[in-house]
TORKENU-79326 format. One record per residue: residue in one letter; x, y, z of N, C-alpha, C, O, CB in turn. Coordinates in steps of 0.001 Angstrom, whole numbers. Atoms other than C-alpha are relative to their C-alpha. Last residue first. Glycine has a CB too. Layout:
BEGIN
LUMSE, code, n.x, n.y, n.z, ca.x, ca.y, ca.z, c.x, c.y, c.z, o.x, o.y, o.z, cb.x, cb.y, cb.z
LUMSE, A, X, Y, Z, X, Y, Z, X, Y, Z, X, Y, Z, X, Y, Z
...
END
This chain:
BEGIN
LUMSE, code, n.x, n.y, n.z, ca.x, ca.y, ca.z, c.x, c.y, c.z, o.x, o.y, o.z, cb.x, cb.y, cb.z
LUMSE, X, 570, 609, 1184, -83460, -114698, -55031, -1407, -236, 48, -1980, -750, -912, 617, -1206, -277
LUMSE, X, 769, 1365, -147, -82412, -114299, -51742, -606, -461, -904, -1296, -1471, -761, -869, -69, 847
LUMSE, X, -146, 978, -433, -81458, -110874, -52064, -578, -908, 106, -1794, -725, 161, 227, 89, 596
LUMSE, X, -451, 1042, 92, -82233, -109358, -55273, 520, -1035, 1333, 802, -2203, 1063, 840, 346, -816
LUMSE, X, -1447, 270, 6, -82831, -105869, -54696, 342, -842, -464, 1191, -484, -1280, 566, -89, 903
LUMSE, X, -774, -348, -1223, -86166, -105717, -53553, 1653, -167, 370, 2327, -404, 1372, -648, -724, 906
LUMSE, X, 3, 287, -1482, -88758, -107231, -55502, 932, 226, 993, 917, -417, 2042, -145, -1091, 150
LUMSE, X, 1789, -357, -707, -88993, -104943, -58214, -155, -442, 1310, -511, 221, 2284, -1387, -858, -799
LUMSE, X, 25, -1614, -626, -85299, -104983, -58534, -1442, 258, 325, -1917, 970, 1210, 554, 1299, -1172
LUMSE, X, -1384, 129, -1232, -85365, -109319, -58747, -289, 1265, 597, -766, 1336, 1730, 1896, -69, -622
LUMSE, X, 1148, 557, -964, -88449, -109239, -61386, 447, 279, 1288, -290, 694, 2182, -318, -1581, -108
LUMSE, X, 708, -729, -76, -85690, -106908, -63549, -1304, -350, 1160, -1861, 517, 1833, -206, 184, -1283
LUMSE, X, -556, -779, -637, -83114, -109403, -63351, -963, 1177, 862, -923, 1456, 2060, 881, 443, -922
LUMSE, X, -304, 333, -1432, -85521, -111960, -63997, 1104, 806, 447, 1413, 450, 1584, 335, -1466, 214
LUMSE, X, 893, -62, -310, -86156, -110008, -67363, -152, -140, 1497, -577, 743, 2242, -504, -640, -713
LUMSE, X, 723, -1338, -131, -82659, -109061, -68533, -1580, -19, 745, -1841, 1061, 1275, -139, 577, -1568
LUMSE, X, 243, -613, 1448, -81398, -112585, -68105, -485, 839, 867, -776, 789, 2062, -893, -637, -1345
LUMSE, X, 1745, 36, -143, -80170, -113733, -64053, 474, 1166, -2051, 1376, 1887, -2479, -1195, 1397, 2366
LUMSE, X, 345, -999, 1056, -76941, -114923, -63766, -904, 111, -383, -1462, -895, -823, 447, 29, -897
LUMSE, X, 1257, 165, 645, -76027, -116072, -60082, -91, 657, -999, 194, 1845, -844, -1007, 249, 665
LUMSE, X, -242, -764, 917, -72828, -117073, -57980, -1370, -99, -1318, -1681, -1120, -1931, 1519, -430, -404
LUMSE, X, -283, 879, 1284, -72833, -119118, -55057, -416, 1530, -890, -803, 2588, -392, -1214, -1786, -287
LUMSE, X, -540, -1360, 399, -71711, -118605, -51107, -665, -448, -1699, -428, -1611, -2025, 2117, 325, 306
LUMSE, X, -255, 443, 1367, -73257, -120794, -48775, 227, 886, -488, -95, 1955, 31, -809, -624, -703
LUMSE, X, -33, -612, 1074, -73786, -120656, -44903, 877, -655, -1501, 1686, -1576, -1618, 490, 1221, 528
LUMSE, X, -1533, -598, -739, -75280, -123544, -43327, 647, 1020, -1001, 500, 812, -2205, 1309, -1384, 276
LUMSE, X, -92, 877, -706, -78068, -125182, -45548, 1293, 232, 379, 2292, -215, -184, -357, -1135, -478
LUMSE, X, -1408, 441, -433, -78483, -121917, -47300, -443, -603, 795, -1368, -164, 1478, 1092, 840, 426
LUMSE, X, -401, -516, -910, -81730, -120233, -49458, 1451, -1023, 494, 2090, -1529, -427, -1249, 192, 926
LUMSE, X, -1250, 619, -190, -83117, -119696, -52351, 186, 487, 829, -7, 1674, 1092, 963, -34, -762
LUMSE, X, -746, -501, -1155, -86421, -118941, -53374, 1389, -695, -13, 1724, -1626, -744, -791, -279, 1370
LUMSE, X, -1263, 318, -250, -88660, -119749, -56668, 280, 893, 1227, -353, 1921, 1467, 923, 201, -1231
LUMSE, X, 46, -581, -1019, -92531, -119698, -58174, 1449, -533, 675, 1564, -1759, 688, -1355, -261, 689
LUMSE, X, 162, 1281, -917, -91911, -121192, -61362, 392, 825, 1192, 1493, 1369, 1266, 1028, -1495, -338
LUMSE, X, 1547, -349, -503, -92253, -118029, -63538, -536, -984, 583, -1752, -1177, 593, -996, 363, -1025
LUMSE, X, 364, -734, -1172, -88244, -117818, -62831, -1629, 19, -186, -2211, 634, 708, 766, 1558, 74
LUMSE, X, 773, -837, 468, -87583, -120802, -65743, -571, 695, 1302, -1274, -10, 2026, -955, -641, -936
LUMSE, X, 1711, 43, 58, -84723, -122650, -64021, -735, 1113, -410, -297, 2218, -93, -622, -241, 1316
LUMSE, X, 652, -976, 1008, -81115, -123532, -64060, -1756, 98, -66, -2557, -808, -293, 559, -506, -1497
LUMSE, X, 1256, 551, 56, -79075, -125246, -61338, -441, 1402, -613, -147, 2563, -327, -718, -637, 1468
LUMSE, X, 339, -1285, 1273, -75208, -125761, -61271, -1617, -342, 286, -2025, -1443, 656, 720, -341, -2157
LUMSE, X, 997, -84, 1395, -73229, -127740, -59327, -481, 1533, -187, -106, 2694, -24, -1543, -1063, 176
LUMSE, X, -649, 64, 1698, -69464, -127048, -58167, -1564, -743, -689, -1593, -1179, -1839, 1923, -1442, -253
LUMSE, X, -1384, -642, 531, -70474, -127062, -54108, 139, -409, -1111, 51, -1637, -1092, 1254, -266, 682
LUMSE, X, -1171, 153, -835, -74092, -128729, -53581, 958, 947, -482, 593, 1714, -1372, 566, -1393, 4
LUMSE, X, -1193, -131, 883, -77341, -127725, -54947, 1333, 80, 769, 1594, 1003, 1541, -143, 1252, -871
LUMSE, X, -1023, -39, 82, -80417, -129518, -52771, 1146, 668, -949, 1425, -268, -1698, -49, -850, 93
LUMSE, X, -1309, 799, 1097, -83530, -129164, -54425, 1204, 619, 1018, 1338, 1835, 1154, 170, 758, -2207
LUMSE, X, -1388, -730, -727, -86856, -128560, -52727, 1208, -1120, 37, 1394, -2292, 363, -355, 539, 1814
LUMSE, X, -1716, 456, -978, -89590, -128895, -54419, 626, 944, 469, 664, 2174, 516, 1298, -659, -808
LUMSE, X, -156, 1416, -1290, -93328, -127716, -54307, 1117, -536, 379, 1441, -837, 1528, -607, -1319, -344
LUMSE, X, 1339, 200, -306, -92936, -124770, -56510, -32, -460, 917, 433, 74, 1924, -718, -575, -677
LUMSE, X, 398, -231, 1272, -88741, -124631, -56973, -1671, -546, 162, -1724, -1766, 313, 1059, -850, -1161
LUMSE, X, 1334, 710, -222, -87029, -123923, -53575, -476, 630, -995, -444, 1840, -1219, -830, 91, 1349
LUMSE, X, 863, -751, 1084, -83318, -124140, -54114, -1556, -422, 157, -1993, -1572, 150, 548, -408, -1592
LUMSE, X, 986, 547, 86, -81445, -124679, -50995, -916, 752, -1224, -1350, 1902, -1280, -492, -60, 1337
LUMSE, X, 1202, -477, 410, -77806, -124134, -51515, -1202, -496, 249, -1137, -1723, 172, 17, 78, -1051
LUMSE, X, 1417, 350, 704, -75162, -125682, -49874, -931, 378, -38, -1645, 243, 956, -465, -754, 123
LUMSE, X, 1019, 173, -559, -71315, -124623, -49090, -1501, -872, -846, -1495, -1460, -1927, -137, 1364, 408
LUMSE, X, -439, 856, -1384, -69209, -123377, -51472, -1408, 281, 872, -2296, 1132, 821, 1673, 720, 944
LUMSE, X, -1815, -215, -343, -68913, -121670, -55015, 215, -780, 1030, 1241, -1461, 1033, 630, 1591, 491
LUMSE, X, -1249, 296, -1571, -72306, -123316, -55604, 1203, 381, -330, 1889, -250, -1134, 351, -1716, 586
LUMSE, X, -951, 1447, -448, -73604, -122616, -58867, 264, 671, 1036, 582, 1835, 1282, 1446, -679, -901
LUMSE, X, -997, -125, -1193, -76686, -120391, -60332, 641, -1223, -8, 307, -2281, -542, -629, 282, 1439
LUMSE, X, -877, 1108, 129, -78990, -119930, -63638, 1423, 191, 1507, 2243, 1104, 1607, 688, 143, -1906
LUMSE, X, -1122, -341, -957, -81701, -117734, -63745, 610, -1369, 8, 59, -2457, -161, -457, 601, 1556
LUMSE, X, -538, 1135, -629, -84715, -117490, -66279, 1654, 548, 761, 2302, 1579, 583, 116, -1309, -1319
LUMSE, X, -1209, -162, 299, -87134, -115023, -67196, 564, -887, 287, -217, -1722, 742, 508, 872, 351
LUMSE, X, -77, 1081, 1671, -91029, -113900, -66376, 1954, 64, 378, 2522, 886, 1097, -837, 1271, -2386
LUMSE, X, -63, -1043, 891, -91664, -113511, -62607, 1146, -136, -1161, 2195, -780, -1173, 193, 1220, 824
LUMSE, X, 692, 633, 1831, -92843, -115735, -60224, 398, 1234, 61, 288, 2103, 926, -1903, -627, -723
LUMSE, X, 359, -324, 1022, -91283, -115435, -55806, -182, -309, -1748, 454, -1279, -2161, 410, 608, 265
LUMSE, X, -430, 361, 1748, -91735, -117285, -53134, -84, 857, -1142, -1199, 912, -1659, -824, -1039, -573
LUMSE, X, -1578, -801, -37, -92271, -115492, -49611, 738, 1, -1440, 1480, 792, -2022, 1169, -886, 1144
LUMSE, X, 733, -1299, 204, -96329, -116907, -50044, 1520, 1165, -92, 1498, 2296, -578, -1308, 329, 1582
LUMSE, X, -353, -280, 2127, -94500, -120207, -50232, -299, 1226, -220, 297, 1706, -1185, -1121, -920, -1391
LUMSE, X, 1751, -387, 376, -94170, -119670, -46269, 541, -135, -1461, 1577, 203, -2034, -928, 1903, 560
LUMSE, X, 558, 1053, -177, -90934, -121851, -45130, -1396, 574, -671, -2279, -197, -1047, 86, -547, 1506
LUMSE, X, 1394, -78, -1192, -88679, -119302, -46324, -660, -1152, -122, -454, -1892, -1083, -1229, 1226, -222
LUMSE, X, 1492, -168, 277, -85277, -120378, -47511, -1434, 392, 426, -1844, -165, 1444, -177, -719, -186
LUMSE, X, 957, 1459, 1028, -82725, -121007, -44923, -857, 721, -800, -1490, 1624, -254, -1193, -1284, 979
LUMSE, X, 1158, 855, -589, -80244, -118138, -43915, -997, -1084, -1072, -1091, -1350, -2270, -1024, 1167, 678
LUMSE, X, 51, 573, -1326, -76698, -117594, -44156, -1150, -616, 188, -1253, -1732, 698, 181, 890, 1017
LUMSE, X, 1340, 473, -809, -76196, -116805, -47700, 410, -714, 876, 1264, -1597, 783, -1078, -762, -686
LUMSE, X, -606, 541, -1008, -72987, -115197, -49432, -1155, 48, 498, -1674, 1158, 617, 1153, 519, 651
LUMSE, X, 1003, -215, -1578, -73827, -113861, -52601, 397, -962, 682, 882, -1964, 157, -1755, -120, 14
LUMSE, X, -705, 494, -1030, -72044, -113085, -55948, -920, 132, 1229, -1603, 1097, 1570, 1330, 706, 132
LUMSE, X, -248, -366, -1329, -74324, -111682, -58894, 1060, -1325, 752, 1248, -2426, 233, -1618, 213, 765
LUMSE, X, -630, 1380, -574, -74195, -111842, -62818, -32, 174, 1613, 634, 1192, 1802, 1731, -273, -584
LUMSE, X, -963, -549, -1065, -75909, -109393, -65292, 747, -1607, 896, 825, -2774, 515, -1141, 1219, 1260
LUMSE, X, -320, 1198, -1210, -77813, -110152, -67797, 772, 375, 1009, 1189, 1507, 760, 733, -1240, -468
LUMSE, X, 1467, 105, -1019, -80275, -107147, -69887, 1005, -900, 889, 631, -729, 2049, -1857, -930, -732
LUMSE, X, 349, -1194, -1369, -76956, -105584, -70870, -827, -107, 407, -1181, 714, 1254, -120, 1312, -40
LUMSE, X, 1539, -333, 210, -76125, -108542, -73504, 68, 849, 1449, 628, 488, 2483, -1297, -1560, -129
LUMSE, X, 794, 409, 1203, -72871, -109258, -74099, -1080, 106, -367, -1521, -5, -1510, -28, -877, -179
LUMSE, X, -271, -340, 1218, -70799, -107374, -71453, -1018, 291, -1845, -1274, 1155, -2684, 863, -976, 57
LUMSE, X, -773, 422, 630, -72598, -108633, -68553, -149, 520, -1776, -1045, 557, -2619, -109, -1375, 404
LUMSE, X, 417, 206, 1503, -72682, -106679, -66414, 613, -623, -491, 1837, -741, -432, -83, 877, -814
LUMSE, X, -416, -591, 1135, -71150, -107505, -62825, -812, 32, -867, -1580, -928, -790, 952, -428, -463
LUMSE, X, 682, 537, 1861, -72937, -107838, -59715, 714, 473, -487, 1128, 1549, -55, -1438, 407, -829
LUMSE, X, -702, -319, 1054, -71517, -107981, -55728, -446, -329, -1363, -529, -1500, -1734, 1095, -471, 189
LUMSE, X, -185, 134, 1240, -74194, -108708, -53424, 973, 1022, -466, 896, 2220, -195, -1196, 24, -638
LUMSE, X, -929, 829, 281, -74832, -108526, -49776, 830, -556, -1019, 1740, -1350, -780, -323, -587, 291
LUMSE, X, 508, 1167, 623, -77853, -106549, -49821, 880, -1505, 367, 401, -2615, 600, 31, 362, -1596
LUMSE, X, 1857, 110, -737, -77087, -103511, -48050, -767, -1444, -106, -1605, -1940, 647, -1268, 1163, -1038
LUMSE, X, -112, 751, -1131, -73158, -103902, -49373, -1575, 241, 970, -1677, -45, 2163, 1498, 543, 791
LUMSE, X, 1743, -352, -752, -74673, -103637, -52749, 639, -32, 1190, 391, -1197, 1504, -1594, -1272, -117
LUMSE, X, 302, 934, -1369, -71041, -104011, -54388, -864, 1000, 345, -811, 2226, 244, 1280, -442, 1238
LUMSE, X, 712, -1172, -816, -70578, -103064, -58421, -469, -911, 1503, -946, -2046, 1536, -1611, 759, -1048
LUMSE, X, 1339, 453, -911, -68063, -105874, -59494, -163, 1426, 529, 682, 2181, 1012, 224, -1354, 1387
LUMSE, X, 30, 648, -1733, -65190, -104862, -61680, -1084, -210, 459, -1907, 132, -391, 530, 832, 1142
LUMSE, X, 1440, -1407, -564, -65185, -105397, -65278, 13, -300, 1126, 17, -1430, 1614, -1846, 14, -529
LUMSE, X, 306, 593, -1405, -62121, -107500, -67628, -368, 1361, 1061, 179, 2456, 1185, 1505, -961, 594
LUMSE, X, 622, 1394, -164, -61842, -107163, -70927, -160, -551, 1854, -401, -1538, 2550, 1187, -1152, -980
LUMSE, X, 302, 721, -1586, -61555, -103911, -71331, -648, -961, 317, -1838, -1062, 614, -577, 652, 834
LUMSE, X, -1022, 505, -717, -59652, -103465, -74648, -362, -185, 1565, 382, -663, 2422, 1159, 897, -222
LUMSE, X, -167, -653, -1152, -62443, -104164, -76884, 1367, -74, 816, 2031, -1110, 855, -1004, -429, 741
LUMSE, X, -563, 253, -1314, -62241, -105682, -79821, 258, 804, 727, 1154, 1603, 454, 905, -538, 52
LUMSE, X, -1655, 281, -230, -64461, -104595, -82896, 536, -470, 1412, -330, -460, 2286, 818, 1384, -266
LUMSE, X, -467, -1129, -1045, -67910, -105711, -83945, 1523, -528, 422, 2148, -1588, 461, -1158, 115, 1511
LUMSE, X, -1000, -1114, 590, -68140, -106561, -87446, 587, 648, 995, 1410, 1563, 967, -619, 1065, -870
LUMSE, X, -835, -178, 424, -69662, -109736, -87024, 1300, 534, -167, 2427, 109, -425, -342, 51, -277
LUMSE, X, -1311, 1058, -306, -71362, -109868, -83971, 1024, -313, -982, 2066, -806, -550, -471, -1363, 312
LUMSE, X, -521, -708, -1110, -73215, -106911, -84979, 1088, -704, 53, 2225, -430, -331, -769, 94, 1263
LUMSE, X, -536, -609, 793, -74214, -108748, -88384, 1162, 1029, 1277, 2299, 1453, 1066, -1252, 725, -1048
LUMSE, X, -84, -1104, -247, -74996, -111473, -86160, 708, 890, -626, 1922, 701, -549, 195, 13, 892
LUMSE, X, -400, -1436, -769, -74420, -115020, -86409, -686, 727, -261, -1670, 278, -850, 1143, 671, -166
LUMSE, X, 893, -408, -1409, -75747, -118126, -87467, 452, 958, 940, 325, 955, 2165, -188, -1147, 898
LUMSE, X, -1209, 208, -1476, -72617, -118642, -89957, -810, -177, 1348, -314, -499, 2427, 1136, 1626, 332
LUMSE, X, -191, 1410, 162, -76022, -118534, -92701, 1323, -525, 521, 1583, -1680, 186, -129, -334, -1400
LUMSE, X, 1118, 900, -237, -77202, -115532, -91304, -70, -1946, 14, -598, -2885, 610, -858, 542, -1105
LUMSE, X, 312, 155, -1347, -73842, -113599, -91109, -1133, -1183, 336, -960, -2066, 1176, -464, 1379, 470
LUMSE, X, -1273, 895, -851, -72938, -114213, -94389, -517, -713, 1655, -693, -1803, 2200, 1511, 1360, 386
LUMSE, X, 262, 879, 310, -76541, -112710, -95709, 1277, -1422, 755, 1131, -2538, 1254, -195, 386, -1456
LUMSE, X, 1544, 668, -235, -75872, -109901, -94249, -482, -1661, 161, -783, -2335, 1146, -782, 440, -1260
LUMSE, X, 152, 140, -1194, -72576, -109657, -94792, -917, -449, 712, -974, -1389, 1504, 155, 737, 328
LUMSE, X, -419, 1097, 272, -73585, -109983, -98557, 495, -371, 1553, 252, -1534, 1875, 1023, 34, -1219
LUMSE, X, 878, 1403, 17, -75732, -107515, -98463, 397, -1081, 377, -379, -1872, 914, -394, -401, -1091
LUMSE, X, 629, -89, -825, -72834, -104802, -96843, -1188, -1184, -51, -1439, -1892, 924, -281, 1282, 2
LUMSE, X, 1180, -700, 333, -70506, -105336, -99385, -1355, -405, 1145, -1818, -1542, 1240, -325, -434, -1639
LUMSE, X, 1356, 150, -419, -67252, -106369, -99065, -1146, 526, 402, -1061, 1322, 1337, 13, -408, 536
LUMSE, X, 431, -570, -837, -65011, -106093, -101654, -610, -509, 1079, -965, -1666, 857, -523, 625, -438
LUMSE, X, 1373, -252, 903, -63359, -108959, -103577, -431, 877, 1260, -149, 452, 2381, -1193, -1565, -555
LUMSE, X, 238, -752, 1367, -60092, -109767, -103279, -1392, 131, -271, -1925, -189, -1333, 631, -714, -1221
LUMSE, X, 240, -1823, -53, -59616, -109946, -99396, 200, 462, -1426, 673, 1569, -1684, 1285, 980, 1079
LUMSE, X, -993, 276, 246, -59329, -113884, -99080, 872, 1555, -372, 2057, 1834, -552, -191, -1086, -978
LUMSE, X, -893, 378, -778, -62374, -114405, -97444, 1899, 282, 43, 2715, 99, 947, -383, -1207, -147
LUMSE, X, 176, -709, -1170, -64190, -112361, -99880, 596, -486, 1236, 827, 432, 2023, -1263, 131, 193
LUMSE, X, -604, -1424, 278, -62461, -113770, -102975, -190, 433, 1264, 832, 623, 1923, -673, 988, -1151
LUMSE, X, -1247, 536, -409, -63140, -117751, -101422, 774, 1199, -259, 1905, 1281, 219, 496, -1325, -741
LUMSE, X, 420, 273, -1554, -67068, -116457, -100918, 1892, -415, -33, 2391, -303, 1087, -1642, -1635, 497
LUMSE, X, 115, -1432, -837, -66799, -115263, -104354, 532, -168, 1392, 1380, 595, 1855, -1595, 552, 155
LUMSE, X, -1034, -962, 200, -65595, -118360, -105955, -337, 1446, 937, 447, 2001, 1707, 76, 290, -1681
LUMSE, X, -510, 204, -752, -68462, -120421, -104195, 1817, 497, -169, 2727, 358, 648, -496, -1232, 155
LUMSE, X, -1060, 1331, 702, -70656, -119184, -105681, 842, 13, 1048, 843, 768, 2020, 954, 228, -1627
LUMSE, X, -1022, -960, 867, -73142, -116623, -103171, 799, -1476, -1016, 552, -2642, -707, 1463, 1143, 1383
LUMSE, X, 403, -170, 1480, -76503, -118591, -101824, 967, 1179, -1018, 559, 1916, -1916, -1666, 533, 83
LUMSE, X, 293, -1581, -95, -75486, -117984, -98393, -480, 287, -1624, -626, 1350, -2227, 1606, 1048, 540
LUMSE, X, 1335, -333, -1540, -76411, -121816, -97149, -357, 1485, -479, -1448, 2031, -321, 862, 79, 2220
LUMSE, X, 1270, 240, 241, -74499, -122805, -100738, -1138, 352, 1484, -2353, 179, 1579, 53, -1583, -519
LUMSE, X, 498, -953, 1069, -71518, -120406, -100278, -1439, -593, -476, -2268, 146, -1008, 1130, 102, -1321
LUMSE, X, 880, -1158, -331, -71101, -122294, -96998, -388, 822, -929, -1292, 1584, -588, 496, 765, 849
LUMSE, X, 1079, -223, -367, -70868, -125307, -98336, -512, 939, 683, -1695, 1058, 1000, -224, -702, 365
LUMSE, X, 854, 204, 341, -68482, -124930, -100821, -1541, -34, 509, -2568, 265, -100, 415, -656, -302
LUMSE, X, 188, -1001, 338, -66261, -123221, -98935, -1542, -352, -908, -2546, 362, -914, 1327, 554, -639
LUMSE, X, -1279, -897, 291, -66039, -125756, -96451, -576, 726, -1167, -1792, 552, -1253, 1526, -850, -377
LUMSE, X, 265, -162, 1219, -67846, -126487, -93291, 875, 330, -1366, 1880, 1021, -1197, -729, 746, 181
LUMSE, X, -602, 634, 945, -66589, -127776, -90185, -436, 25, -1854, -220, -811, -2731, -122, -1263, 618
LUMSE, X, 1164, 418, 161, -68681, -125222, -88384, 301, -1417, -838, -631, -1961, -1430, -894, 1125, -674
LUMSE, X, 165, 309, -1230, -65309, -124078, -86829, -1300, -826, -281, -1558, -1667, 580, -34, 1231, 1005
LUMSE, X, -430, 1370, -496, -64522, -123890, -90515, 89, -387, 1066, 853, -1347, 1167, 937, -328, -270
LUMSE, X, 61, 1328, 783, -66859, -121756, -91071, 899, -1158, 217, 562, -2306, 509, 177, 276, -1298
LUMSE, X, 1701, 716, -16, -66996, -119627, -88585, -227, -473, -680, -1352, -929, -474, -1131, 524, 2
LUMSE, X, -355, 928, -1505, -62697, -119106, -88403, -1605, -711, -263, -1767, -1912, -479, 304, 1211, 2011
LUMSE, X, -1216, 1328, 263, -63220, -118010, -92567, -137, -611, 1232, -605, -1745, 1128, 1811, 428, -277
LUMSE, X, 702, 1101, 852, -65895, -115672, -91406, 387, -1131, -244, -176, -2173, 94, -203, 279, -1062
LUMSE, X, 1582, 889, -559, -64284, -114219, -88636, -785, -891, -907, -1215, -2004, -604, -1234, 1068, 396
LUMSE, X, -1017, 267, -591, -60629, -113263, -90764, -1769, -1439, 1019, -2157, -2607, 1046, 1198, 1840, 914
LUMSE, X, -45, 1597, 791, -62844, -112110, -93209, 950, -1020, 873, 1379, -2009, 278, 796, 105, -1779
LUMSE, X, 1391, 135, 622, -64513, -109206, -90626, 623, -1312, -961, 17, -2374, -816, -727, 1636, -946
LUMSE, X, 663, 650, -818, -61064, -109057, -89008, -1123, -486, -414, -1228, -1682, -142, -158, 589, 927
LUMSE, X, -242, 1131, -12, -59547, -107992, -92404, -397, -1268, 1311, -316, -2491, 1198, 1208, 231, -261
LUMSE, X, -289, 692, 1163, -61840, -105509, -92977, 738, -1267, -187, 298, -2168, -901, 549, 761, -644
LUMSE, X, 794, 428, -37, -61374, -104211, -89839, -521, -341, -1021, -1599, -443, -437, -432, 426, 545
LUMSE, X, 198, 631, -1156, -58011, -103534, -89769, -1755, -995, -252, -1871, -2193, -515, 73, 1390, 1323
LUMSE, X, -743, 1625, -11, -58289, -102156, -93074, 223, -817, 956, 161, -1973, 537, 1202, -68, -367
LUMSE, X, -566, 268, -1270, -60412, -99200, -92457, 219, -1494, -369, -534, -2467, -384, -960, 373, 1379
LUMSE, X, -851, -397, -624, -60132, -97648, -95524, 61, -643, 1536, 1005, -432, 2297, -138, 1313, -143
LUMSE, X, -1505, 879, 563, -61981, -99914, -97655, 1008, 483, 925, 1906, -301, 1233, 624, 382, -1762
LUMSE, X, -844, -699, 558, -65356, -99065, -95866, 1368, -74, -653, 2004, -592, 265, 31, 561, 631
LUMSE, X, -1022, -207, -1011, -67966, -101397, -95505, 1090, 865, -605, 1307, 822, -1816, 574, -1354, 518
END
């Protein structure tokens, strides 16, 4: 890492130090997960001792992080507007952290289909809540109720629909894959 950029340099020990002792660990034991002494590990936290790209490495692994997630710097746009489908009904944001997830908003009027043959499989998982109203989640053979302020998570290669017991409004984050099952099939309404 470079010496000159001091900012980041001291964020980079600034993270380590917080991830350890968020892990309630202490110096000792994290220098034994990263196999450094445990003098080093109190230099490199402490900004007398370089830091050296292996040893990040190795930091990172045994914090269960990310060398990315390490070093990466702060953004100043923390907050992303919604792209609106109005064809669809959907508002999605990216999400930030990973660019396969995204997040949608939807306002449902109608029921679920009654044909399973309407159901859709395809690899990934999705996770939704009720903002208001009530969801009908149809998962193979069931059919799940989700009221206002739950939550319901499921592997998408379980044949799935969603629909509204009177309208419902709820909010959905589909991973990179079931995002992708979603645009094949047609946008995403109705899940």
């Amino acid at each position: 890492m470079a010496q000159d950029d001091g900012e980041l340099d001291s964020l980079v020990r600034k993270r380590i130090r917080a991830l350890r002792v968020a892990q309630g660990w202490s110096l000792e034991e994290l220098a034994t997960r990263a196999n450094v002494s445990q003098s080093t590990l109190s230099r490199i936290e402490n900004g007398r001792r370089r830091l050296a790209l292996d040893q990040l490495v190795t930091l990172a692994r045994a914090l269960d992080t990310t060398l990315d997630q390490l070093v990466e710097t702060a953004s100043d746009d923390v907050v992303t507007s919604p792209m609106i489908d109005g064809a669809h009904g959907l508002m999605r944001w990216p999400v930030k952290g990973d660019p396969g997830m995204s997040v949608v908003r939807q306002r449902m009027t109608e029921p679920p289909p009654d044909n399973p043959a309407r159901m859709r499989a395809h690899p990934g998982r999705e996770w939704l809540v009720v903002l208001s109203g009530t969801a009908i989640l149809m998962l193979g053979h069931r059919r799940i109720r989700v009221e206002t302020n739950q939550a319901a998570e499921f592997p998408t290669m379980l044949p799935h629909a969603i629909g509204a017991e009177g309208p419902c409004e709820i909010l959905g984050i589909f991973d990179r894959d079931a995002r992708r099952g979603h645009q094949r099939d047609g946008g995403g309404s109705s899940t």
